[in-house]
N, C-alpha and C positions, 0 to 999 in steps of 0.2 A: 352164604354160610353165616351165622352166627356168630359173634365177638367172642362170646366164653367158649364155643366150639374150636378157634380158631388155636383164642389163648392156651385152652389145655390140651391141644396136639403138642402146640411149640414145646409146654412148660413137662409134658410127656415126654417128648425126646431129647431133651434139653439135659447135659452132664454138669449137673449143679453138684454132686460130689465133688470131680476134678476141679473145676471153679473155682468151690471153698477151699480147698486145698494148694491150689497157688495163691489165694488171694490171702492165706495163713499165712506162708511163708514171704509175703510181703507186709506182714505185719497189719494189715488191716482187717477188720471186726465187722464181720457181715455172716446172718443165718443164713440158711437156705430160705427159711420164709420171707428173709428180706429183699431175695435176690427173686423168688417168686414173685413178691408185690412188685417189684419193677419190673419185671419182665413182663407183670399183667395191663401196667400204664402204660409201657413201651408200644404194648400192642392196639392197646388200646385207641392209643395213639394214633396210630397208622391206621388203625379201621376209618376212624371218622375222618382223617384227610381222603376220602373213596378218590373224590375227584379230581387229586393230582397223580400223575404218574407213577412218576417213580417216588419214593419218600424215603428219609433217612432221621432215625431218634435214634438217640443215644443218652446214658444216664450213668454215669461211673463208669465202670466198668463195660456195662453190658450192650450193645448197639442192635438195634431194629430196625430192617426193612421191610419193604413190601415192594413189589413191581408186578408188572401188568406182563403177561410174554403171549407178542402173536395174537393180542385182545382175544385171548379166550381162556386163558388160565391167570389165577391169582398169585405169587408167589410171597409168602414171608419168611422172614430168614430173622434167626434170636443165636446172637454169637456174643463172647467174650472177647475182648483185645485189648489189650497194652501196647501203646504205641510211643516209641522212640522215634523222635523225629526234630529235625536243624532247622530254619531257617536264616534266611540274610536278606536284607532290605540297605536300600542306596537311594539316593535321587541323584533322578536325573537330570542329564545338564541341560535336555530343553524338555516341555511337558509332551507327554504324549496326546495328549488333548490337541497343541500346537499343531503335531503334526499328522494328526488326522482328525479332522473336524468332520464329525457325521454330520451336520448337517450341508454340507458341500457337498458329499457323497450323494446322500439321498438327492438330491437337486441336480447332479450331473447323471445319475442315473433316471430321474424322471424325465428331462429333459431327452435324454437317449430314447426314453419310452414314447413321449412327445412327436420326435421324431419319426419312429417307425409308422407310427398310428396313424400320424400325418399325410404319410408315404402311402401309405394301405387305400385312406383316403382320397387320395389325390389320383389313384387307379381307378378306385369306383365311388362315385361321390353318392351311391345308394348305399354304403355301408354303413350301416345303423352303429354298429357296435364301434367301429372306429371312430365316427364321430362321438360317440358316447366320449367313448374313454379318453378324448383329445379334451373335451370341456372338465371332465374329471381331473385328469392331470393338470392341467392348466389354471383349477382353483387350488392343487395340492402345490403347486409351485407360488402362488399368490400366498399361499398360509405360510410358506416357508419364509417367503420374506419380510 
C-alpha cells in the first residue's frame, strides 16, 4: 500500500475535532492542519522503518505505530495522549554489572555447549556436525578470552 494511501485512512478516521478541543483547554495553540502535518510525518515515519518490527513515533501530543500481526497484516495506529507519569532512581550499593557479568554467562553456557557436543561425539566419532560445532565453540570460547 502506499504512504499517502496509508496517511489519509489514519488522518480519515482520526477525531482531530475532539483533540483540538482538549488540547484548547490545556491552553496550547495547534490547527487541525497542524495536527495533520504531524500525523502525516508520524506516518511517514513509520513507513520507511518497513524493516523493523514493531515501531513507535511520537511528536507532541500525537504518537504513531505500526506493527506487523501474524506476518501477514500491516497495522498503524495514530492516537493522542497525555501522559502523567513518576519516576525514582537510587544507586546501587553494588553494580549490577558486578554481579552478572555476561560474559561469564556466555562462556559457562558454551562451555555447557562444548560439553554436550563433545559427549555426542565421543558416541560416534562419524558425527560431522558435532565435531563441527565442538571446533566452532571452541574458537568462540578462544575469542572470549
Amino acid at each position: 500500500m502506499q504512504l499517502q494511501t496509508i496517511q489519509n485512512e489514519l488522518i480519515k478516521s482520526f477525531d482531530f475535532d475532539n483533540t483540538l478541543d482538549i488540547l484548547e483547554k490545556l491552553g496550547e495553540n495547534y490547527t487541525k492542519t497542524d495536527l495533520e502535518n504531524i500525523a502525516r510525518d508520524l506516518v511517514k515515519l513509520l513507513y520507511q522503518s518497513r524493516e523493523m518490527e514493531d515501531v513507535y513515533f511520537s511528536s507532541g501530543y500525537l504518537e504513531a505505530t505500526r506493527s506487523y500481526i501474524d506476518g501477514t497484516e500491516v497495522n498503524y495506529n495514530l492516537s493522542f495522549s497525555l501522559e502523567v507519569s513518576s519516576s525514582f532512581s537510587y544507586e546501587l550499593e553494588n553494580s549490577f554489572r558486578d554481579e552478572v557479568d555476561e560474559k561469564s554467562i556466555i562462556k559457562k553456557e558454551l562451555e555447557e555447549l562444548l560439553k554436550l557436543n563433545q559427549n555426542e561425539y565421543d558416541k560416534d566419532d562419524e558425527n560431522y556436525l558435532a565435531f563441527t560445532n565442538i571446533s566452532k565453540i571452541e574458537k568462540m570460547l578462544i575469542l572470549l578470552d
